[in-house]
C-alpha positions in Angstrom: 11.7 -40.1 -66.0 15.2 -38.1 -65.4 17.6 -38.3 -62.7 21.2 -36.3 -62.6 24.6 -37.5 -63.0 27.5 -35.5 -61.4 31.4 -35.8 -63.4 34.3 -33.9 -62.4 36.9 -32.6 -64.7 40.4 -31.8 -63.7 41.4 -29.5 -66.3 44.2 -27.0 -67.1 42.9 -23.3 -67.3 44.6 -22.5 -70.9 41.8 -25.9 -71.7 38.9 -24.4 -69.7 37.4 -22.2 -71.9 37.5 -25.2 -75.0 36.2 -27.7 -72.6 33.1 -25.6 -71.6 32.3 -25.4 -75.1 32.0 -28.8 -75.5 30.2 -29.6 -73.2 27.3 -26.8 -73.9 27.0 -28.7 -77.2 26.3 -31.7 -75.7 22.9 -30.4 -74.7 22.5 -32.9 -71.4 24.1 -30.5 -69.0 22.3 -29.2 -66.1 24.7 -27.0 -64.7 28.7 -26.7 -64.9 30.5 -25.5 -61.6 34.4 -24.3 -61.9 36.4 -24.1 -58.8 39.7 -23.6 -57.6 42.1 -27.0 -56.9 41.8 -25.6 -53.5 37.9 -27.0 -54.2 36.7 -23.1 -54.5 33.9 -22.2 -56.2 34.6 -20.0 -58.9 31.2 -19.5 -60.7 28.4 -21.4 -61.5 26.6 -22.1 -64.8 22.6 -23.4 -64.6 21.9 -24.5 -68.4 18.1 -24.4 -69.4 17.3 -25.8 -72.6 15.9 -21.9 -73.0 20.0 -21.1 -72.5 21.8 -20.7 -75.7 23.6 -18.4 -78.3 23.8 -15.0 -77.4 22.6 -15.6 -74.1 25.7 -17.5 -73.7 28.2 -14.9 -74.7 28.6 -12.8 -71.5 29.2 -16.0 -69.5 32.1 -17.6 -72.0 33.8 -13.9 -71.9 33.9 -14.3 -68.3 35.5 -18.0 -68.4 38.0 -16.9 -70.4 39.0 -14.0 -67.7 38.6 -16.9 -65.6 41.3 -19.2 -67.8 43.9 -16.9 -68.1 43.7 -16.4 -64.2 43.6 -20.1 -62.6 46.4 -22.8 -63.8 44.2 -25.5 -63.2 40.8 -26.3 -61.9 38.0 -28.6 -61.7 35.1 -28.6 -63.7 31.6 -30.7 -61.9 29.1 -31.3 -64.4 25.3 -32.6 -63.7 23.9 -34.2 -66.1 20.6 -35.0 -67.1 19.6 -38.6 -67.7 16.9 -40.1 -68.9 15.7 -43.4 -67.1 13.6 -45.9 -68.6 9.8 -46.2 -67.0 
């Protein structure tokens, strides 16, 4: 059994780009949201476990347009975890 686990980030946007990264690699993530500190939504990332290299590519180009434009922002991360039975 699964159930989801939501974390926020405060993070500066020079950081962003490194952060998002990390978190890919992690390989739990469900989806990543960025938004504004005025609680914006910037964009929205869904992960599938069918989500990965090249797919990726287009999306980290746009979060670093997205770094170099915001000073800082929150990233909300929902994780998946598993439950025991």
């Amino acid at each position: 059994m699964t159930s989801e686990r939501t974390e926020e980030f405060k993070i500066d946007g020079e950081d962003l780009l490194k952060k998002i990264k990390s978190l890919i690699k992690e390989g739990n993530i469900r989806r990543i949201s960025i938004k504004t500190k005025e609680a914006k939504t910037i964009v929205e990332i869904p992960l599938t476990i069918g989500v990965v290299g090249a797919l990726l590519l287009p999306t980290l180009a746009a979060i670093g347009a997205i770094a170099a434009i915001v000073t800082e922002c929150t990233i909300t991360v929902e994780r998946e975890v598993k439950t025991p039975a």
